[in-house]
Structures are given as structure tokens and as C-alpha cells.
Backbone as numpy.savetxt, mean C-alpha at the origin, in Angstrom:
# Nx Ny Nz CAx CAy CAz Cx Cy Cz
-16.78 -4.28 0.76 -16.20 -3.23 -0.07 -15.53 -2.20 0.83
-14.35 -1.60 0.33 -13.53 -0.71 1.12 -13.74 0.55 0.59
-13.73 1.44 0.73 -13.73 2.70 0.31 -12.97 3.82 1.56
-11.98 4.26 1.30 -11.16 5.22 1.99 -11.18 7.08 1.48
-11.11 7.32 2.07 -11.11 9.29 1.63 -9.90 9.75 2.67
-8.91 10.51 1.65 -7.87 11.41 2.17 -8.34 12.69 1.79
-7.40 13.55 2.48 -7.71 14.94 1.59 -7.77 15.14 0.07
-6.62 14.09 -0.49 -6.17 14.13 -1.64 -6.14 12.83 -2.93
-7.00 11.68 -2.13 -6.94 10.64 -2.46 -7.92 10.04 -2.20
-9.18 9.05 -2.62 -9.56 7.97 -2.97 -8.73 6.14 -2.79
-9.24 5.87 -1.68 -8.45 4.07 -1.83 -9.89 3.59 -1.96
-9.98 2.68 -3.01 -10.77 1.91 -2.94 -10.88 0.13 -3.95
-11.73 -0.72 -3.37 -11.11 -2.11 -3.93 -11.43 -1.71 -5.81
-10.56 -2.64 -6.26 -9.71 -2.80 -7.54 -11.11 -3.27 -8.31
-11.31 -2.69 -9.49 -12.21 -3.04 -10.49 -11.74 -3.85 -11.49
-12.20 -4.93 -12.34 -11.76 -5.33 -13.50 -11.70 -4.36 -14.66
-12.34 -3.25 -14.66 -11.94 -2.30 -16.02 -11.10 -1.06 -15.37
-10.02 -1.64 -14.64 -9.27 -0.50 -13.72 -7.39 -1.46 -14.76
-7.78 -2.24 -15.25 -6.55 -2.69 -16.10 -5.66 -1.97 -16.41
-6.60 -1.29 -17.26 -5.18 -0.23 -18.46 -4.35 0.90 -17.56
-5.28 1.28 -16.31 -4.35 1.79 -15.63 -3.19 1.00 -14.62
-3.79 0.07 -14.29 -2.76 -0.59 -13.97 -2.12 -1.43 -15.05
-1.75 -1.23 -15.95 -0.81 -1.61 -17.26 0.07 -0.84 -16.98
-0.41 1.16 -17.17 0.50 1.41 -17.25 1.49 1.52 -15.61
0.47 1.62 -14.73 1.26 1.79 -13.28 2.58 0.48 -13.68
1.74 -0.91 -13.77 2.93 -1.74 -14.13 4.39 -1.63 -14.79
4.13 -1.08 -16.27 4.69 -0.42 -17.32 5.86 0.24 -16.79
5.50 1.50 -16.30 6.32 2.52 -15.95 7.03 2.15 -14.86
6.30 1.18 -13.72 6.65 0.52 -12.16 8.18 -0.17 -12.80
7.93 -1.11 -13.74 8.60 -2.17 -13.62 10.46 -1.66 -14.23
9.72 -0.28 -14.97 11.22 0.69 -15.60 11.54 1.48 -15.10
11.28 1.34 -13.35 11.88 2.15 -12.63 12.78 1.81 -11.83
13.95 2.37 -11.09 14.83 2.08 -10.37 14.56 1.11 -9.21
13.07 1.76 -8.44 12.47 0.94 -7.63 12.65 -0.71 -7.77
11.93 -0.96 -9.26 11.28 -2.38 -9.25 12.55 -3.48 -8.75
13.82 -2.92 -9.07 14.60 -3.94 -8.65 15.02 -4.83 -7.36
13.59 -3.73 -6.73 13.92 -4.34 -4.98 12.36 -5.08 -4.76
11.84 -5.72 -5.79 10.50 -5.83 -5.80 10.14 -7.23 -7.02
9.31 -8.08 -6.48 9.43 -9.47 -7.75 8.61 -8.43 -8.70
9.28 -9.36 -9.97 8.43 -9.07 -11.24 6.64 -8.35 -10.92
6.82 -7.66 -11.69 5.44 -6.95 -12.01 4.83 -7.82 -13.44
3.93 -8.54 -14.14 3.73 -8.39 -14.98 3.50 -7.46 -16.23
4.05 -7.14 -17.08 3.35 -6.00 -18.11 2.83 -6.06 -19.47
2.14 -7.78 -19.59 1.74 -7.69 -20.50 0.39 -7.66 -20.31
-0.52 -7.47 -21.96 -1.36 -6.86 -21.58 -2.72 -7.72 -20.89
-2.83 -9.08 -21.68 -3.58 -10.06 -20.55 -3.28 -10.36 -19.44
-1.96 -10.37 -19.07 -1.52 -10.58 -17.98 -1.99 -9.53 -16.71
-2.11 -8.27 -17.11 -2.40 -7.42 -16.66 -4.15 -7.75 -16.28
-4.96 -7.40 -17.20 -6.40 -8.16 -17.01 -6.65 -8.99 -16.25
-5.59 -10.00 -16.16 -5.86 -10.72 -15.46 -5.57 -10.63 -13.75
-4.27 -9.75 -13.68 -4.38 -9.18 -12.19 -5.45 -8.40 -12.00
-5.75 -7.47 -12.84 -6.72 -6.50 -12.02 -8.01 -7.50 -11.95
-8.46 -8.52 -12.72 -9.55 -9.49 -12.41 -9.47 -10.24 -10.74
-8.22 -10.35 -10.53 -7.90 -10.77 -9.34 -7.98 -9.72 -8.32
-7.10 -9.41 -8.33 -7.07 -8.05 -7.14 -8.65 -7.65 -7.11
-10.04 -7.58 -7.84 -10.45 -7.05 -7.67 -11.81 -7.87 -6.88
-10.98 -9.06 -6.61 -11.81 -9.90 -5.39 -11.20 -9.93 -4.24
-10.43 -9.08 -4.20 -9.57 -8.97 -2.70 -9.74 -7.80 -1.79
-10.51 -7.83 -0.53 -10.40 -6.82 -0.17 -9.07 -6.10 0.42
-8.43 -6.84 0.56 -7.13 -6.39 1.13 -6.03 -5.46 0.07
-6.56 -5.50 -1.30 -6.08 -4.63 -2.25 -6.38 -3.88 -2.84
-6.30 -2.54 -2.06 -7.14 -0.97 -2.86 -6.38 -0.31 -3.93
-6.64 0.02 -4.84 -6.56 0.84 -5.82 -6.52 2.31 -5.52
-5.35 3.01 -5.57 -5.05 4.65 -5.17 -5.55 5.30 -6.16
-6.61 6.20 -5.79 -6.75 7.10 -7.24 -6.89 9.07 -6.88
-6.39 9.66 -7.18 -6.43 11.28 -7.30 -7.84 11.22 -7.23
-8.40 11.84 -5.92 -9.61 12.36 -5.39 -10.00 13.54 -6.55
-9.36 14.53 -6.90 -9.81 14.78 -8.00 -10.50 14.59 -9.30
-9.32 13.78 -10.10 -9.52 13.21 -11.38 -9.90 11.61 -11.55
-9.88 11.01 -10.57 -10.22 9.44 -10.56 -8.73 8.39 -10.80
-8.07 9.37 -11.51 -6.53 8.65 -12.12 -6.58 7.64 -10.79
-5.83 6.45 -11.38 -5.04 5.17 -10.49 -3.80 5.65 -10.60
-3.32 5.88 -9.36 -1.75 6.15 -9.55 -1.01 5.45 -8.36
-1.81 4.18 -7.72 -0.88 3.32 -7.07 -1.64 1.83 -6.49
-1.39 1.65 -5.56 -1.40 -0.14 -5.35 -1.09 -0.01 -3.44
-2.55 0.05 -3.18 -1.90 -0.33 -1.21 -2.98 -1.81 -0.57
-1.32 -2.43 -0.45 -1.77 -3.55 0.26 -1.98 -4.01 1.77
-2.91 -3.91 2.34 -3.55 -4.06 3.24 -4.39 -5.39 3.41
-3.68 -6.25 3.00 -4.32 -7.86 3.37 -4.05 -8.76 5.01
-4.73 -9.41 4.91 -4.66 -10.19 6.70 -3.69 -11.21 6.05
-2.78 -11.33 7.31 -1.59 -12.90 7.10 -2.69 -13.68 7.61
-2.69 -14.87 7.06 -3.79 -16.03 6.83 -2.40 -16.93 8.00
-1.00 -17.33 8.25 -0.90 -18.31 8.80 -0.91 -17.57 10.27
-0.77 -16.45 10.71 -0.90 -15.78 11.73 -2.10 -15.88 12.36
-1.65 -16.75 13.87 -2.91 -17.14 14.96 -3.62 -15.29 15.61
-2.82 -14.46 15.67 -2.98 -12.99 15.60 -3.49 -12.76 14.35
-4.45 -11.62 14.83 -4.20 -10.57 13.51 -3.59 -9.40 13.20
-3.01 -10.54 12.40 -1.10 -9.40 11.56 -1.91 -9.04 10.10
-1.42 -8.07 10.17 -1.71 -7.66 8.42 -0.45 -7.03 7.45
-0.23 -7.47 6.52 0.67 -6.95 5.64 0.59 -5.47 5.53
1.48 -5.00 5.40 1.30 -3.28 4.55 2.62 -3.28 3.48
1.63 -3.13 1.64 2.74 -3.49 0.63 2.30 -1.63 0.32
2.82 -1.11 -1.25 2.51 -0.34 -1.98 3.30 0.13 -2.71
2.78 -0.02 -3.62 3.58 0.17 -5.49 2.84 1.64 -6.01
3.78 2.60 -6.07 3.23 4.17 -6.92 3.72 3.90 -8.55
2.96 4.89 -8.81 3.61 5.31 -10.43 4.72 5.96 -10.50
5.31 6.21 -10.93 6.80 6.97 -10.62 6.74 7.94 -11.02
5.68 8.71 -11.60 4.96 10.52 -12.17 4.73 10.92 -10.22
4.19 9.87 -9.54 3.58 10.37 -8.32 4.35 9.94 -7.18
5.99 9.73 -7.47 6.95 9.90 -6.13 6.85 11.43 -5.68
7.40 11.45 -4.51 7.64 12.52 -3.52 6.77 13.49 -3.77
5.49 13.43 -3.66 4.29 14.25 -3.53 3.75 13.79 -2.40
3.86 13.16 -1.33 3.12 12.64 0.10 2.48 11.90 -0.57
1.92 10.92 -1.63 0.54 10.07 -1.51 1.12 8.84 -1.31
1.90 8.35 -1.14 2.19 6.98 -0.74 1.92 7.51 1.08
2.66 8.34 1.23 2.28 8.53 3.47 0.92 8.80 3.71
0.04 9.45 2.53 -1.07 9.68 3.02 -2.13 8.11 2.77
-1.52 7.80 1.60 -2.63 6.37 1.32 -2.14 5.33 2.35
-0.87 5.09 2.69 -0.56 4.02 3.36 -0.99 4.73 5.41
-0.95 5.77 5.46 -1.91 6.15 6.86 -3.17 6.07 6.79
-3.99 5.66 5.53 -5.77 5.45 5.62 -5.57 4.18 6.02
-4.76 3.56 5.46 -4.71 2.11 5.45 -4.50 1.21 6.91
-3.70 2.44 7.53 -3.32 1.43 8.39 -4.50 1.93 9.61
-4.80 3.11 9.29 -6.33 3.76 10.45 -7.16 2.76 9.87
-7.10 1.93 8.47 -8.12 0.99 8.78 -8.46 -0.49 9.23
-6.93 -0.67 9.25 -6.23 -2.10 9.67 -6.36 -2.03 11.21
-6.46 -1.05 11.95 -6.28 -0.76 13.45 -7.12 -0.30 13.85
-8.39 0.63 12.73 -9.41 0.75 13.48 -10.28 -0.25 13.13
-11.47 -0.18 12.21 -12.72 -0.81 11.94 -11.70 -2.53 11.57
-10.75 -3.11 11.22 -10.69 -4.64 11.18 -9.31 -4.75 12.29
-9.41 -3.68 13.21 -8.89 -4.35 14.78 -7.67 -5.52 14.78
-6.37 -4.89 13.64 -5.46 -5.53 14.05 -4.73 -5.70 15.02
-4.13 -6.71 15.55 -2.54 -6.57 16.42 -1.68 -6.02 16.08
-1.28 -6.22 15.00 0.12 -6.47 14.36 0.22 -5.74 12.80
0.82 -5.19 12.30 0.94 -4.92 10.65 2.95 -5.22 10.80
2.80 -5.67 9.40 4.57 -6.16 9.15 4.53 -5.68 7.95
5.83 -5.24 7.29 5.82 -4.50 6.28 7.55 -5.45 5.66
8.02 -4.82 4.28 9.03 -5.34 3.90 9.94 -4.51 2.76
10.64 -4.27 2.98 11.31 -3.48 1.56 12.95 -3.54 1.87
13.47 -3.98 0.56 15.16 -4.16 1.01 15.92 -2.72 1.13
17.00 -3.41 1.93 17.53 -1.65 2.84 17.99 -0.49 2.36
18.18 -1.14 0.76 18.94 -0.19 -0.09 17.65 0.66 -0.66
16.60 0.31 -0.91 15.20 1.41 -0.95 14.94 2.46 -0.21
16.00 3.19 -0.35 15.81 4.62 0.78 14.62 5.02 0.49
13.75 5.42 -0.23 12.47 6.05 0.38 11.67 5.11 0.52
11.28 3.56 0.29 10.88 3.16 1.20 11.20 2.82 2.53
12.61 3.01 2.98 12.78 3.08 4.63 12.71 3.86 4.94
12.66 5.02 4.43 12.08 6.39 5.16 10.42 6.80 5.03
10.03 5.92 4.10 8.16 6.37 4.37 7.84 4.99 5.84
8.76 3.87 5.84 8.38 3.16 6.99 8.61 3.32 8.54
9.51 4.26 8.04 9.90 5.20 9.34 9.20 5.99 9.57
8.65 7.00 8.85 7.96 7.97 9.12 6.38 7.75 9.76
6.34 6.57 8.95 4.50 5.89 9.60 5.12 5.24 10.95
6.31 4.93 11.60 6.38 4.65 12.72 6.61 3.21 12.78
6.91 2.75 11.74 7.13 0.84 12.06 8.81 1.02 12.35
8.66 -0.16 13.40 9.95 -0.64 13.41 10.75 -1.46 13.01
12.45 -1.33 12.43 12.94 -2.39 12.06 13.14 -3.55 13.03
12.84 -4.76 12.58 13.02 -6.36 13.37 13.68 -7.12 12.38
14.28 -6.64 11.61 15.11 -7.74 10.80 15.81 -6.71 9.85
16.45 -7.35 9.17 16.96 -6.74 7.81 16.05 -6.65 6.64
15.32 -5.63 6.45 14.50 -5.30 5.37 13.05 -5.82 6.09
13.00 -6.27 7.43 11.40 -6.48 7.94 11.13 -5.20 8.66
9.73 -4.69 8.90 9.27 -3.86 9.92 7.83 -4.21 10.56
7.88 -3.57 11.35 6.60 -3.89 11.93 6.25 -2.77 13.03
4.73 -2.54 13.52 4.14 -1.42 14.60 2.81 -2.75 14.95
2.69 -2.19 16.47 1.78 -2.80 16.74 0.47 -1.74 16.88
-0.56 -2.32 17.03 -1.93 -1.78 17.01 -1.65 -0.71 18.34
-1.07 -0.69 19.42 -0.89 0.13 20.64 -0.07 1.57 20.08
1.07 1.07 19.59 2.27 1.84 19.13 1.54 2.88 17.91
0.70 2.29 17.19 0.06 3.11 16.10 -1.25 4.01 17.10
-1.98 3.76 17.64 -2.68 4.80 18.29 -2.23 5.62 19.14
-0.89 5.12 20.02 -0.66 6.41 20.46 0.32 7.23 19.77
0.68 7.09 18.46 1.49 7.80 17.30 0.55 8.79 17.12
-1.06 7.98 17.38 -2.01 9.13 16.32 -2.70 10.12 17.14
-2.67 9.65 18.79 -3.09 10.51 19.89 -2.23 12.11 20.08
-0.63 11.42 20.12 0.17 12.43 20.10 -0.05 13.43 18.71
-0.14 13.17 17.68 -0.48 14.18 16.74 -1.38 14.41 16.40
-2.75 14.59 17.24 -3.49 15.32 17.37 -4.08 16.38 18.62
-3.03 16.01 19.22 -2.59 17.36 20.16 -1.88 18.46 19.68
């Protein structure tokens, strides 16, 4: 089990009665400008049940929720690449579109990766979003990955600690 704490946020793995919020994260996700750089979301309503039944055997998929109020208001993926002789780990994440440009996508996706690099000791994290997604190339910039392809990024486990040495001086 994962459990993460931000100042402002809660990550933790995905429950089966965590659905209806991810219905609507789906819902609203899939009628946003975003989704078009992103495969189908499901939004119906078994369909939905049935992801959060899934996701919620994965540790690699936490559930964002307002440290406050409990609300789900996103999706950070932090799973291990299975054909990778390294350990590479993905970094995905889907917000609600009520909770753009408030920092919680930089703050949930920096627990994530302090936990990909610290306690499960990756190499590697690779990330993906097409180029025309300006704020996702600017939140992948800002966490410090680099572009290696067109719409790929990636930071290695070295490059991310001393990102985090320097800003805490």
C-alpha cells in the first residue's frame, strides 16, 4: 500500500468505492481540451467501476485527493516498465479540470517521483505527452525531465537528486 502526504494533498492507492469520483474526473477529463492528446477515457458508468476495481490492485496507481476534504481530483501514474531490464518507471497524470493551474499536478507528480527514486530505487522514469500540450510540457520541464524524442521525456535517478539537493539549499 502507498500512501503519500504533500502539504496540500493525499496520494494514495485507488479504492473500488473511489468510482463516482472518478466518473466524474473521467466525465469532465474526457470534455476537456486536454483529452485530445490522451486515448479515450471511459465514461460510462460500469465502465468506470470497473477501472477503479482495477486500478485499485495496482500499486503503481494513486488516487490524488485534497488533504483537506478527501475530494479525488486526479490520477498519478507511477508504475514500473515490466519490459525494462532497468528500473524505468512511467510518470502519467490526469487532473480534473476545476483543479488546473493550482500547483497539484507539480506537487503530486514530485511525491511521486521522491517515491520512485527514493524508497522503490529507480534508474530511470520516462514520461509522454504530445508537444502541442503546453502545460503538460511545461509541468515536465519544470520537474526537470528531459526531452529525447518528440513528445518522450525522461530524468534519471542522479539528475532527480541533485535537482532536489540544489533546492534545498
Amino acid at each position: 500500500m502507498v500512501t503519500l502526504k504533500t502539504d496540500r494533498l493525499v496520494l494514495r492507492n485507488f479504492r473500488p468505492d473511489d468510482w463516482q469520483e472518478l466518473h466524474e474526473l473521467a466525465v469532465r477529463y474526457q470534455a476537456s481540451e486536454w483529452a485530445k492528446y490522451d486515448h479515450p477515457w471511459p465514461t460510462a458508468e460500469e465502465e468506470v467501476k470497473g477501472m477503479a476495481e482495477w486500478l485499485s490492485g495496482e500499486e503503481g496507481f494513486l488516487a490524488v485527493c485534497l488533504k483537506e476534504t478527501g475530494k479525488l481530483i486526479g490520477l498519478l501514474n507511477i508504475h514500473r516498465k515490466d519490459e525494462e531490464e532497468d528500473r524505468v518507471h512511467d510518470l502519467g497524470y490526469v487532473f480534473h479540470p476545476d483543479y488546473h493551474r493550482k500547483g497539484y499536478a507539480t506537487e503530486a507528480c514530485r511525491a511521486g517521483l521522491n517515491q520512485i527514486f527514493g524508497p522503490w530505487e529507480a534508474d530511470r522514469i520516462t514520461a509522454g505527452t504530445h508537444p502541442d500540450n503546453e502545460p503538460s510540457v511545461r509541468l515536465l520541464a519544470k520537474l526537470g525531465l528531459k526531452e529525447i524524442g518528440e513528445g518522450k521525456y525522461t530524468i534519471t535517478r542522479e539528475a532527480w537528486l541533485a535537482s532536489q539537493e540544489k533546492s534545498d539549499l
